[in-house]
Each structure stands twice: as structure tokens, then as C-alpha cells.
N, C-alpha and C positions, 0 to 999 in steps of 0.2 A: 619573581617567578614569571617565565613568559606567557604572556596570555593565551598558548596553546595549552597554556598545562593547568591553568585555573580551573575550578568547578563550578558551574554557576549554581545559583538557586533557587527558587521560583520567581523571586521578585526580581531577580535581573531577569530573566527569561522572560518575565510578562513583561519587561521594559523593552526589551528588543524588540519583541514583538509587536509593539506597539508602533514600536518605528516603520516595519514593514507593514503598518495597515493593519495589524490584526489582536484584536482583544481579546485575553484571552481569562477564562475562569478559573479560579485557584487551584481546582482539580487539576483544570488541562497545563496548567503552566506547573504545576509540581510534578505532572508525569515526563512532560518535555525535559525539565531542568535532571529528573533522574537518569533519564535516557541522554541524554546529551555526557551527563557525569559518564555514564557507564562506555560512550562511547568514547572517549577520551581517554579514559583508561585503558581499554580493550584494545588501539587502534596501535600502542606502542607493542604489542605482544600478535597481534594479528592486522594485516594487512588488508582493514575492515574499509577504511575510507582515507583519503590523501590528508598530509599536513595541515588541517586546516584549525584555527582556532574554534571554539564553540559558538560563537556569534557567526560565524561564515556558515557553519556550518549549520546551524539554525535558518539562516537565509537560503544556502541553497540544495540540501537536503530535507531537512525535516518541513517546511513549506509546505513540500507537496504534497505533505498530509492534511493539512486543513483547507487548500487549493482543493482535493479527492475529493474532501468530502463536503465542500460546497459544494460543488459540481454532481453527486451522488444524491444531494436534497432538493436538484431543482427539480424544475416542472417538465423537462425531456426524460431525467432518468425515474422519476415518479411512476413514469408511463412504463417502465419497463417492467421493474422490481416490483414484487410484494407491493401490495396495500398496507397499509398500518403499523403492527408490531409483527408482524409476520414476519417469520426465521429466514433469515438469510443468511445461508454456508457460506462462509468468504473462504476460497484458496489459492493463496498469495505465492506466484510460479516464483522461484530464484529469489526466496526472499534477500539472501544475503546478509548485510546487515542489521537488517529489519526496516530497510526504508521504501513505501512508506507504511507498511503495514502495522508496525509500531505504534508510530506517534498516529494511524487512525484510530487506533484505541482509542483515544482521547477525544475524538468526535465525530465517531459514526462507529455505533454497536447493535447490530443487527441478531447477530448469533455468532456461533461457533468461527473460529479465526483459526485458517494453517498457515504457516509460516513452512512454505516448501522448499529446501534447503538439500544438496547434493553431499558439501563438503562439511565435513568433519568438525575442523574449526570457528566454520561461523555457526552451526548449528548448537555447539560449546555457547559461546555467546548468545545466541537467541535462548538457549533455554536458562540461563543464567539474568539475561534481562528479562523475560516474562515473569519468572521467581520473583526475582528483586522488584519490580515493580508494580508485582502483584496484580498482572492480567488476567482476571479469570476469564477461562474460556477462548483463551489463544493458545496456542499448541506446535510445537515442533517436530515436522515430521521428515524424518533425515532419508534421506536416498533420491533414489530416480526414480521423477513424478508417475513413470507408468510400472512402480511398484505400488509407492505410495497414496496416490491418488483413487485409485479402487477401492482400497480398503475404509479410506474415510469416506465414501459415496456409502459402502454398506452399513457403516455404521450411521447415518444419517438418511433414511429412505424417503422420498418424496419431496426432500426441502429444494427452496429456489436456491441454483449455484452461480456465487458471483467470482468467474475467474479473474485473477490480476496479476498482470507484468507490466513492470516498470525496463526491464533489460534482462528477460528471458529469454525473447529469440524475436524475429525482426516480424511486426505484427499483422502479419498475415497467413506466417505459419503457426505461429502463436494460434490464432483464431482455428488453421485445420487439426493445432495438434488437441483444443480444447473440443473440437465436436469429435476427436477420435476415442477420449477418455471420459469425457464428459456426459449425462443423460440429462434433456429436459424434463424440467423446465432450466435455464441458465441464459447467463447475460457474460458479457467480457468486456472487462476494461482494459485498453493499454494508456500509458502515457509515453512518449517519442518524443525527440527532439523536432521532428517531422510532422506535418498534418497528416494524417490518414485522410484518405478518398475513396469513395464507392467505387469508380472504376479498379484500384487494387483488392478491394472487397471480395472474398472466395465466395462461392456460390453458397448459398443457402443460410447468407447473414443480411444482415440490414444495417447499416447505421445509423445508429436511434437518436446519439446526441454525438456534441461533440465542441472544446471549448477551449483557449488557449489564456497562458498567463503569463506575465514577465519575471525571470527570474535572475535579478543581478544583469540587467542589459540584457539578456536573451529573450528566446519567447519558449514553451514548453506547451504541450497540447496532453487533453486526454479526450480518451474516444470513448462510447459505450455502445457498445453491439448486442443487436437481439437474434436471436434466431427464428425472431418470429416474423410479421410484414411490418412491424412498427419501423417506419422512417420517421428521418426528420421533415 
């Protein structure tokens, strides 16, 4: 069988992942190893993610999940978010296939999780993986975000909103289109193949933190922006 078409299991997943630097707890590597299975399956019937075996694809997709959310528990985005256990709305612009909002499950749960999704067929699949892998409190919310996104604000009054794109739209409208739908209190994450700069920075953000990784010979960044005067 070609090693694209294998299913891993937790204990190869926590093996790989080892390789790349990252230890992972039996929890987080059985969630990986489902979501890896499901993507693999999914990817022959929808046009979810390129040819890639599950180990590549571990490296250079799902990464950026526990990359996220290191970078969400340092001491720059601390400053941003919530103190404590305090609820943080996560609303993931263009989830797609679910990366990385996904495999954050797995290590940073703050609150309520949207997986914001336009098309039809991946939103099939994201609600088909959240089932199966039994994320409570992640949710599928299919259409265009400025349907969408209104109505989980009112279903959620007063919480901190943490928006996130990975490759919903190039992130400095990203940032105008989230104070157009958005109410404070909120924070915004992108991550870009590109650094983000305060001089591109729209008026009335800050950039709070901001941190880059390698990923297979490249480098990847994620940024977190406040709308308050918090700089770095």
C-alpha cells in the first residue's frame, strides 16, 4: 500500500512528532492521528489538501497547530487575552480543511471554536471531523462570514473574540474586515508566509506580538493584534 494511503495511529504520530521536536500527550496524538486518518480519506473525494502522505503532512500542515498555540501561551499574547480560564470565542475565518483550528483542539481550549467555512464540501467534512473526533464545543458555521458571524456574537454577549486566518484574505484586510464585524473586546491572529509590520498595520490596531518558525526549510510567522495600545 503506498504510504499516502496508510492510516497512522497515535503511536506513530507521537513518533513523528518527536522527530520534529514535539512531544506530544496521548490525548493530543490520538486526536492528530484521527484527523490525519480522516484527512486522507476525505482528500481522495474532495480537493481538501495536495498529494501528500500523512507524515508530510503532519510536518507541514498540522504543525501549525501546536506552533499556534505555543505562541497563544506566551508572555506577549498573555498580555492580550483573558486572564485565566476566562472564555475565549475563537472564530476561525476560511477554516477549510480544518487547519489549524483542528488539530488546536488538541492544545489550546479556551471556549467556544467556529470553523468558518463558505463551501459546501469542506464544511461536509469539518462537521463530519468534529463528530468523529468528538470536539465538543467546535462548530460549523457554513456561509459568508458577514452572515455568519453576527449571529454567533449574539449568541455569545460580552466574551473576548479571538479571530483567526491562516489564508483568508491578505492580513491587513483581514484585520479591517474583523473591526467591520467584530465588537470589543478582540484580538486577531494571522499567520503568512510574510512577516507582518506595523507600518502595514490599519489604523486603530497594535501589534502585540509576533513570532516566526521553520517549517520543512521555510520560515512561517504568526502575528497577534490588539485593538487596544498594547505593543510589543
Amino acid at each position: 500500500m503506498p504510504q499516502s494511503d496508510t492510516m497512522p495511529d497515535a503511536a506513530a504520530v507521537a513518533k513523528a512528532a518527536t522527530a520534529l521536536g514535539r512531544a506530544l500527550a496521548p490525548d493530543q496524538a490520538a486526536l492528530l492521528a484521527g484527523y490525519l486518518q480522516l484527512l486522507t480519506r476525505f482528500r481522495r473525494k474532495i480537493n481538501l489538501v495536495g498529494p501528500q502522505d500523512w507524515p508530510t503532512m503532519l510536518e507541514t500542515l498540522v504543525a501549525d497547530s501546536w506552533h499556534l498555540a505555543d505562541f497563544l501561551a506566551g508572555p506577549e499574547a498573555k498580555r492580550v487575552l483573558p486572564p485565566g480560564d476566562a472564555l475565549v470565542l475563537g472564530l476561525d475565518f476560511g477554516a477549510g480543511a480544518g487547519l489549524p483550528g483542528i488539530g488546536l483542539r488538541a492544545f489550546f481550549n479556551r471556549g467556544p471554536y467556529y470553523l468558518l467555512e463558505s463551501r459546501q464540501k469542506r464544511c461536509v467534512f469539518l462537521a463530519e471531523a468534529t463528530a468523529r473526533l468528538h470536539l465538543s464545543g467546535v462548530h460549523v458555521a457554513e456561509g459568508r462570514v458577514e452572515r455568519t458571524v453576527p449571529d454567533i456574537l449574539a449568541g455569545h454577549p460580552g466574551a473576548f473574540v479571538l479571530c483567526l486566518s491562516r489564508a483568508f484574505a491578505p492580513w491587513p484586510r483581514f484585520l479591517t474586515l474583523c473591526r467591520e464585524l467584530v465588537r470589543e473586546p478582540l484580538a486577531v491572529v494571522t499567520m503568512t508566509g510574510e512577516a507582518t509590520t506595523v507600518e502595514e498595520t490599519p489604523p486603530g490596531w497594535a501589534l502585540a506580538a509576533a513570532a516566526s518558525y521553520p517549517v520543512a526549510g521555510r520560515t512561517r510567522h504568526v502575528s497577534l493584534f490588539s485593538g487596544s495600545a498594547t505593543s510589543m
